[in-house]
C-alpha positions as CSV (number, residue, x, y, z in Angstrom):
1,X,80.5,42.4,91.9
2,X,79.5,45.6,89.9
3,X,81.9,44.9,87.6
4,X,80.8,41.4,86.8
5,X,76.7,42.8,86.7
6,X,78.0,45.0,84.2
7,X,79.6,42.9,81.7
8,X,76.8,40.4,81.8
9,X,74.6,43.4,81.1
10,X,76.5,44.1,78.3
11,X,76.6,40.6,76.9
12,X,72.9,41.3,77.3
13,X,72.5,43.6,75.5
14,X,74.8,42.2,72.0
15,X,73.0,38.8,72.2
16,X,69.6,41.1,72.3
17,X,71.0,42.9,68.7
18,X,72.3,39.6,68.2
19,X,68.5,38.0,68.1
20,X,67.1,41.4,66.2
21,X,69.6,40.6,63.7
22,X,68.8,36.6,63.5
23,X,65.2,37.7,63.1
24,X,65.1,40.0,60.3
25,X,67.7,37.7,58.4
26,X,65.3,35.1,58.2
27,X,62.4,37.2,57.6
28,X,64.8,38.8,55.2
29,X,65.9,35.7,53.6
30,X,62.4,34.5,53.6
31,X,61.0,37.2,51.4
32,X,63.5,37.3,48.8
33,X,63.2,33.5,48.4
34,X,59.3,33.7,47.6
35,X,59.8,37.2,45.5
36,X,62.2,35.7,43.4
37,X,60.3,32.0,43.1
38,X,57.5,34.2,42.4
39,X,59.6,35.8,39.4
40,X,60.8,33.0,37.6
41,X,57.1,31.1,37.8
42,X,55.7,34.4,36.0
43,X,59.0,34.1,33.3
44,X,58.6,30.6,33.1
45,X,54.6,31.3,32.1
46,X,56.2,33.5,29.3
47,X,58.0,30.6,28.0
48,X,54.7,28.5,27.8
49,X,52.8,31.0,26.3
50,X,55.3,31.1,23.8
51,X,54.7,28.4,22.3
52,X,51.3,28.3,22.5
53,X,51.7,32.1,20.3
54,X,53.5,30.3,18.0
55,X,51.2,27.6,17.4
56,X,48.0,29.6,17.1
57,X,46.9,31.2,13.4
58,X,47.1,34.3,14.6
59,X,50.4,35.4,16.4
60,X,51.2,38.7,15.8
61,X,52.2,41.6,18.1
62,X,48.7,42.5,19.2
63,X,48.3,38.9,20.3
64,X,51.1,38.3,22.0
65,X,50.5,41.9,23.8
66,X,47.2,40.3,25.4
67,X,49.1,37.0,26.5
68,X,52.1,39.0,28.3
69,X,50.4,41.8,29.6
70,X,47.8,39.3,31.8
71,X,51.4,38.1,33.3
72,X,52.4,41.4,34.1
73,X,49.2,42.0,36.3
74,X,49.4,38.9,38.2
75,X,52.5,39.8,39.6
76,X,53.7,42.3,42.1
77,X,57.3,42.3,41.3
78,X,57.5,41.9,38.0
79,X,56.5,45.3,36.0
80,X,57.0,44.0,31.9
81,X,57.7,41.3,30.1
82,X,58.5,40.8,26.5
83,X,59.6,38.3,23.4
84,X,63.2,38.6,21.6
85,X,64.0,36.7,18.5
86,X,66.9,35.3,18.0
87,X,68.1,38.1,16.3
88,X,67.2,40.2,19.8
89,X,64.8,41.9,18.5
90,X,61.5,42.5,20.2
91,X,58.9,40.4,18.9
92,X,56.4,41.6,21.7
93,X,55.5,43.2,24.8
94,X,53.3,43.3,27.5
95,X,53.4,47.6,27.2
96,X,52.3,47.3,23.4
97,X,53.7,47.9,20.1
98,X,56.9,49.9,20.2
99,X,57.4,53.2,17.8
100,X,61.1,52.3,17.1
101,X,63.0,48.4,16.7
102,X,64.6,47.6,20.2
103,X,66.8,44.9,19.7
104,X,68.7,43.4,22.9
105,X,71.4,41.3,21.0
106,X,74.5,42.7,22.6
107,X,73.5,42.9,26.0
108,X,74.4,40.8,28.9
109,X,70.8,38.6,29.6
110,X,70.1,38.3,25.9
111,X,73.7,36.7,25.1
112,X,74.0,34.4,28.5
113,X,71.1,32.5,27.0
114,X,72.2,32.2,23.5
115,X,75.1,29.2,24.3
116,X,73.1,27.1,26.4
117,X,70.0,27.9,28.5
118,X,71.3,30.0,31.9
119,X,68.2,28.9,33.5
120,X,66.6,32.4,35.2
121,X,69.5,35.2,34.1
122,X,69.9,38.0,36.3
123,X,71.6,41.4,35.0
124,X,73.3,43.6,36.8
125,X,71.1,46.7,38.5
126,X,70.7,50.0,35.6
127,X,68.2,52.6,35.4
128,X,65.2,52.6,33.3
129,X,65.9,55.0,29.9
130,X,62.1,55.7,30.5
131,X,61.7,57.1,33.9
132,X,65.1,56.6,35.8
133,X,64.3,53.7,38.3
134,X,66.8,51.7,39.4
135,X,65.4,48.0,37.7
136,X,67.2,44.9,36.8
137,X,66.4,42.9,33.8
138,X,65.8,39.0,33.8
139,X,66.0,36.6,31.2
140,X,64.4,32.9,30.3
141,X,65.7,31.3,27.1
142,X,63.3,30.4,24.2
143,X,63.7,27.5,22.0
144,X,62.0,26.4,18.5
145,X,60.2,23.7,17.4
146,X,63.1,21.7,16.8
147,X,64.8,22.8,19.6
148,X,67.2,25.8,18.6
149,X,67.7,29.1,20.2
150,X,64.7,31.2,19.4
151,X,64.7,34.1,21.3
152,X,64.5,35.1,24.9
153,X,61.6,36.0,27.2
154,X,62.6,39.0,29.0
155,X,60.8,40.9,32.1
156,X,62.1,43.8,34.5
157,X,61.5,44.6,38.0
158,X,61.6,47.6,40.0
159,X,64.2,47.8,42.9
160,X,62.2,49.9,44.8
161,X,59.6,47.3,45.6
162,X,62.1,44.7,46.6
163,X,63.2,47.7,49.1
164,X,60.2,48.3,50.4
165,X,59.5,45.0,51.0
166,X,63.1,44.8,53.3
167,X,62.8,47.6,55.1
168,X,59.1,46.6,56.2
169,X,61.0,43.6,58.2
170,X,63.6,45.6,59.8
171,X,62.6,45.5,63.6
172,X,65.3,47.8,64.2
173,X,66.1,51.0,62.2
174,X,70.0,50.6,63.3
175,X,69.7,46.9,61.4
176,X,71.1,47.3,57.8
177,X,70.3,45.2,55.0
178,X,72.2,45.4,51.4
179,X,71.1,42.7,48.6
180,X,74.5,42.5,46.3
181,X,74.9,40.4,43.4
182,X,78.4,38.3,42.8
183,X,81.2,39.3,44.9
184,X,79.2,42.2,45.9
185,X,82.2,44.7,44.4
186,X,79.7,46.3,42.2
187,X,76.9,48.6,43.5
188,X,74.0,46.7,45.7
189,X,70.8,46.1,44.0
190,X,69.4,47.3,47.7
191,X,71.3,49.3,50.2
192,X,69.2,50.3,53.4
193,X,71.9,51.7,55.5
194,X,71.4,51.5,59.2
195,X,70.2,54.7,61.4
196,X,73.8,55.1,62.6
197,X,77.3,53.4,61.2
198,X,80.7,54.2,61.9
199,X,81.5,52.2,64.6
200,X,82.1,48.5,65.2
201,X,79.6,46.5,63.0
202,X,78.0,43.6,63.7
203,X,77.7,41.8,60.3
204,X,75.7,38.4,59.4
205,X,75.6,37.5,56.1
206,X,72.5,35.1,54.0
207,X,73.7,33.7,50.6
208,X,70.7,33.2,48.5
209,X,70.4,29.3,46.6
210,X,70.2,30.1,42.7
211,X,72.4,31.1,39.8
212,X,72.1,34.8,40.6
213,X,74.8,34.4,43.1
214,X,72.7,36.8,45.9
215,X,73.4,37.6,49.1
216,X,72.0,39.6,51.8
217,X,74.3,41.4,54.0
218,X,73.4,42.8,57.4
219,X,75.1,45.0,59.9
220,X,74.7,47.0,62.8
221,X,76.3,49.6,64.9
222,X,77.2,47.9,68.3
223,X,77.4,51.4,69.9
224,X,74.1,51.9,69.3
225,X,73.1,48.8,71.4
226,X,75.5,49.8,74.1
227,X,74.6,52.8,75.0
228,X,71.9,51.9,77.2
229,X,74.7,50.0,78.9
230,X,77.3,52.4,78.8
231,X,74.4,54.5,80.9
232,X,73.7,52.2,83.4
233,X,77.6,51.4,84.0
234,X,78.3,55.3,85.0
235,X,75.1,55.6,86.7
236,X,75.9,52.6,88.7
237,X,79.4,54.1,89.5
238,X,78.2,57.7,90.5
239,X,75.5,55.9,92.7
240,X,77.6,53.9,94.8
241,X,80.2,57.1,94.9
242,X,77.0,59.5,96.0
243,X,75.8,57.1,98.5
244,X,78.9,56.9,100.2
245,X,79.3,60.5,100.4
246,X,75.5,61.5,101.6
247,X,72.4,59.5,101.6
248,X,70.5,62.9,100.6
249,X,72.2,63.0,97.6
250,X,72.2,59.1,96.7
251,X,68.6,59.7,97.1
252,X,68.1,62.2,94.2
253,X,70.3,60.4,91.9
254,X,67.9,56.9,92.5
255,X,65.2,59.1,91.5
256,X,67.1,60.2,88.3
257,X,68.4,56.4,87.9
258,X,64.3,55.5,87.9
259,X,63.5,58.3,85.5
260,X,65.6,57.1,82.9
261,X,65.1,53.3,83.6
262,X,61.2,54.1,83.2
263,X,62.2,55.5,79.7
264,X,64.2,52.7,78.9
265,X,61.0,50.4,79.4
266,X,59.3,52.4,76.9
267,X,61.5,52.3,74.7
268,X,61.5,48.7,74.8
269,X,57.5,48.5,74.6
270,X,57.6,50.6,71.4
271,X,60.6,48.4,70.4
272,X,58.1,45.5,71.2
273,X,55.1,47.0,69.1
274,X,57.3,47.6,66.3
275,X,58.3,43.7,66.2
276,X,54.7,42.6,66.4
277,X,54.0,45.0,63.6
278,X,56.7,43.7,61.6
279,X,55.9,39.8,62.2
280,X,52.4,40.4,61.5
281,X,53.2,41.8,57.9
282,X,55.4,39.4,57.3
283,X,53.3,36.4,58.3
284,X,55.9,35.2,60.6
285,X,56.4,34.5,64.1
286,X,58.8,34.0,66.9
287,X,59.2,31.3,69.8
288,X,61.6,30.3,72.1
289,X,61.3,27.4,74.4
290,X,63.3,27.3,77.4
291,X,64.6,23.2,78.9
292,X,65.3,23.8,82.4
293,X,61.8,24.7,82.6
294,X,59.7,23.4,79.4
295,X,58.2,26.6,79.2
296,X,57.4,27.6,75.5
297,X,56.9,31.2,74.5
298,X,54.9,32.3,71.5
299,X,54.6,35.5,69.8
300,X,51.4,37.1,68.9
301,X,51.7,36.3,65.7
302,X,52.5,32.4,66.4
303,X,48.9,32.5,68.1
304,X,47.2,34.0,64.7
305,X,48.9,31.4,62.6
306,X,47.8,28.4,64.6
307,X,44.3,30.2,65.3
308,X,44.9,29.8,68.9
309,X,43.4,32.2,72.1
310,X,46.5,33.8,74.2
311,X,44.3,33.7,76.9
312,X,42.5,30.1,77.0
313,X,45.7,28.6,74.9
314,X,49.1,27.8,76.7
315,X,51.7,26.4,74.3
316,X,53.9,23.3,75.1
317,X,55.9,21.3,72.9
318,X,53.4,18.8,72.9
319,X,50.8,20.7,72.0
320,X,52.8,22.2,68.6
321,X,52.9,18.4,67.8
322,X,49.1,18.1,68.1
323,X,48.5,21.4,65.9
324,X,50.9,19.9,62.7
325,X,49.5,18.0,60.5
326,X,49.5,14.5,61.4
327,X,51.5,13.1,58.3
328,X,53.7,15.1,58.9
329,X,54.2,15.2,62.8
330,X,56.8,13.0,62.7
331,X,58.8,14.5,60.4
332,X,59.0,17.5,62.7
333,X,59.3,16.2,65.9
334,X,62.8,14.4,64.4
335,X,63.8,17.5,62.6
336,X,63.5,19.4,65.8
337,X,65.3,16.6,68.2
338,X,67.9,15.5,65.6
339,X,69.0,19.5,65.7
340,X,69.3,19.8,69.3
341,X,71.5,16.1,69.3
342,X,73.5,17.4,66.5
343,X,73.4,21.0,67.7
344,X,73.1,22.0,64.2
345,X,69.8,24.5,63.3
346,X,67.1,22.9,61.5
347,X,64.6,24.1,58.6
348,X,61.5,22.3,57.3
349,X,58.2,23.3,55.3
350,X,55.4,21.4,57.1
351,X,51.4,21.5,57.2
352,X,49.5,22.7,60.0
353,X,45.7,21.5,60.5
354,X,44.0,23.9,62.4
355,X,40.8,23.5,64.8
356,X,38.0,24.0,62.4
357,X,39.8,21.8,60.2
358,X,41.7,23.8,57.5
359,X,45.3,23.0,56.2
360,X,48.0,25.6,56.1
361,X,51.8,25.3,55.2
362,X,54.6,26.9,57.1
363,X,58.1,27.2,56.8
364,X,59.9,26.7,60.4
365,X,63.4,27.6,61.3
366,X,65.3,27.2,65.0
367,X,67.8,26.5,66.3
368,X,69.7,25.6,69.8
369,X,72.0,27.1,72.8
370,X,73.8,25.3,74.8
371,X,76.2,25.8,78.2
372,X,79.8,25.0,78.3
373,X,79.1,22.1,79.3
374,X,77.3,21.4,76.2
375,X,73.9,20.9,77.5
376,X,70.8,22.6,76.0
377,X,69.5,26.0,77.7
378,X,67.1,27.3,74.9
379,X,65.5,26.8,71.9
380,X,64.6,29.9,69.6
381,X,63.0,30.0,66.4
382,X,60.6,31.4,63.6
383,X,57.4,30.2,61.7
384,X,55.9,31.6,58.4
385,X,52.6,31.1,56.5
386,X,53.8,30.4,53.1
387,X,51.9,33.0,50.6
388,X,53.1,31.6,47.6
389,X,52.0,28.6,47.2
390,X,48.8,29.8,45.4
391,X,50.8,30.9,43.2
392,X,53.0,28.5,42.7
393,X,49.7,26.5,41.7
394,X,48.0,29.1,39.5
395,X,50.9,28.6,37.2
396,X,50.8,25.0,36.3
397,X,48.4,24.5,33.3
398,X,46.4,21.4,33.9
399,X,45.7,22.4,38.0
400,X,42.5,22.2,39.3
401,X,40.1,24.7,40.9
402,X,39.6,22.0,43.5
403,X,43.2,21.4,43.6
404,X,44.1,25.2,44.1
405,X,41.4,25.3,47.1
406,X,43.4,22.7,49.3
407,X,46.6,24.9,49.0
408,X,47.2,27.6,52.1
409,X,46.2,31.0,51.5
């Protein structure tokens, strides 16, 4: 009987790193999708402004500075972007004019685009000859007039952001998170090793849609999650061995057994704090809805993005229905149930309309567990406010300010 408490506790305690894990790989996931959409909208303004340089009387250098440089400061990941010929040399920049020629011709992102157009290029990580960051360089092709190779729109971004953006999702320092490129053989572009490794990993792995060929790979150190067990499995073993010696001394060592349970809570609170924190800057929540009982459970964060009162609201499926958007309740409430029937997880972008009437888009992900028996326990999942949609709109030319106002913050 102790034997079979303890291995379910330690099942416990895997499927609890198990769920960390699931968590910050779709936060994960989540971020790098809208950094890198955010990217290629702000290269893909550098191609349309282009042509509009090239059409104006005056396109010179200084000109072409003013156009790339208000890219530049709309964006939080990319840091410059410039104009190559199609000679590769630089034509202009959103720093300025350049002392010296720079010319780009024999490098990778300048000649990928030369052939046919390689849609958003990625190279591989270097660092910057100016200060040393570790950056990678992007690439956008340009065409002419009569549709030849003209040149390429180039930009940079700085690792270091991308970084800090990861790390600000891990919910557990002993979670590790490395974004690779390709087969991942070459160094990472980010590597945030966990607090301990050496041991066995637990690895998960996200491949990123695109031609960049990204994936994120997460592991952790199972030891680390164990050890709480690995306590409470000789603990249990000297208490029943104490008590059958002396009930004096199985008394002390209860005390001792509460001491360090009490720490383990408090752990677990701050463990708790440290998730809320996390989903709150990440504008992304957690539920889990449990069938036996029909009981849903929302995190705080759930409760901010719906705009609903913990303490006058309590959640049920049927009331998530109410709060999405009603052309789009239907949509949802198949996605969901065709995912349980299939037992396959399930992803959709949806609207939300709140109580005072607003609109906001989210981007849901869940997914099932089921008995042996294959009958469905519990449903898990995530919800995030979508930040880039106002950006995605800013971008298209002919959008409306009344337009723009309708999409979600």
């Amino acid at each position: 009987m102790v034997l079979a408490y303890a291995w379910e506790r330690r099942e416990a305690q895997l499927e609890l790193l198990d769920s960390e894990m699931s968590y910050t790989a779709a936060g994960a996931g989540e971020y790098l999708r809208n950094a890198l959409e955010a990217i290629d909208l702000r290269m893909s303004a550098g191609v349309r402004l282009h042509e509009q340089w090239l059409a104006a009387p005056r396109h010179d250098a200084a000109s072409g500075h003013e156009l790339l440089r208000d890219i530049v400061s709309q964006s939080r990941h990319l840091n410059g972007i410039g104009w190559m010929d199609a000679r590769g040399y630089l034509v202009a920049s959103s720093v300025g004019p350049q002392r010296r020629a720079i010319n780009v011709y024999d490098e990778d992102h300048f000649q990928a685009q030369i052939v046919e157009d390689a849609g958003l290029y990625m190279s591989a990580p270097l660092n910057s000859r100016q200060d040393g960051r570790r950056i990678i360089t992007l690439s956008r092709r340009l065409t002419g007039r009569q549709g030849e190779f003209a040149g390429i729109v180039t930009g940079f971004s700085d690792l270091k952001g991308l970084a800090d953006g990861l790390d600000a999702l891990r919910t557990n320092r002993n979670i590790g998170i490395r974004l690779v490129r390709g087969s991942g053989l070459v160094d990472p572009l980010v590597d945030l090793p966990p607090r301990v490794n050496g041991g066995d990993l637990l690895k998960r792995v996200v491949r990123l849609p695109g031609p960049q060929a990204l994936s994120l790979e997460f592991t952790a150190d199972t030891r680390v999650a164990l050890e709480p067990w690995r306590w409470q499995v000789v603990l249990s073993g000297a208490l029943f061995a104490l008590l059958a010696l002396t009930a004096l001394t199985g008394a002390v060592i209860v005390l001792r057994l509460l001491a360090r349970w009490e720490s383990a809570i408090a752990a677990l609170r701050a463990s708790d704090l440290q998730l809320r924190e996390a989903q709150r800057l990440a504008n992304t929540g957690s539920w889990e809805m449990t069938f036996a009982t029909q009981v849903l459970v929302w995190s705080d964060e759930v409760y901010r993005i719906f705009e609903k009162d913990p303490d006058r609201f309590t959640p049920t499926y049927d009331c998530f229905l109410a709060a999405v958007h009603p052309e789009d309740r239907q949509k949802v409430d198949h996605a969901y149930k065709e995912s349980v029937s299939t037992r396959q997880p399930y992803e959709i972008r949806h609207r939300l309309l709140t109580d005072n009437g607003s609109v906001r888009w989210v981007h849901e992900r869940g997914r099932s567990f089921f008995d042996v028996e294959g009958r469905p326990l519990r449903s898990v999942g995530t919800v995030q406010v979508e930040v880039t949609a106002t950006d995605r709109k800013s971008t298209r030319l002919n959008s409306s300010h009344s337009q723009q106002s309708r999409m979600p913050s």
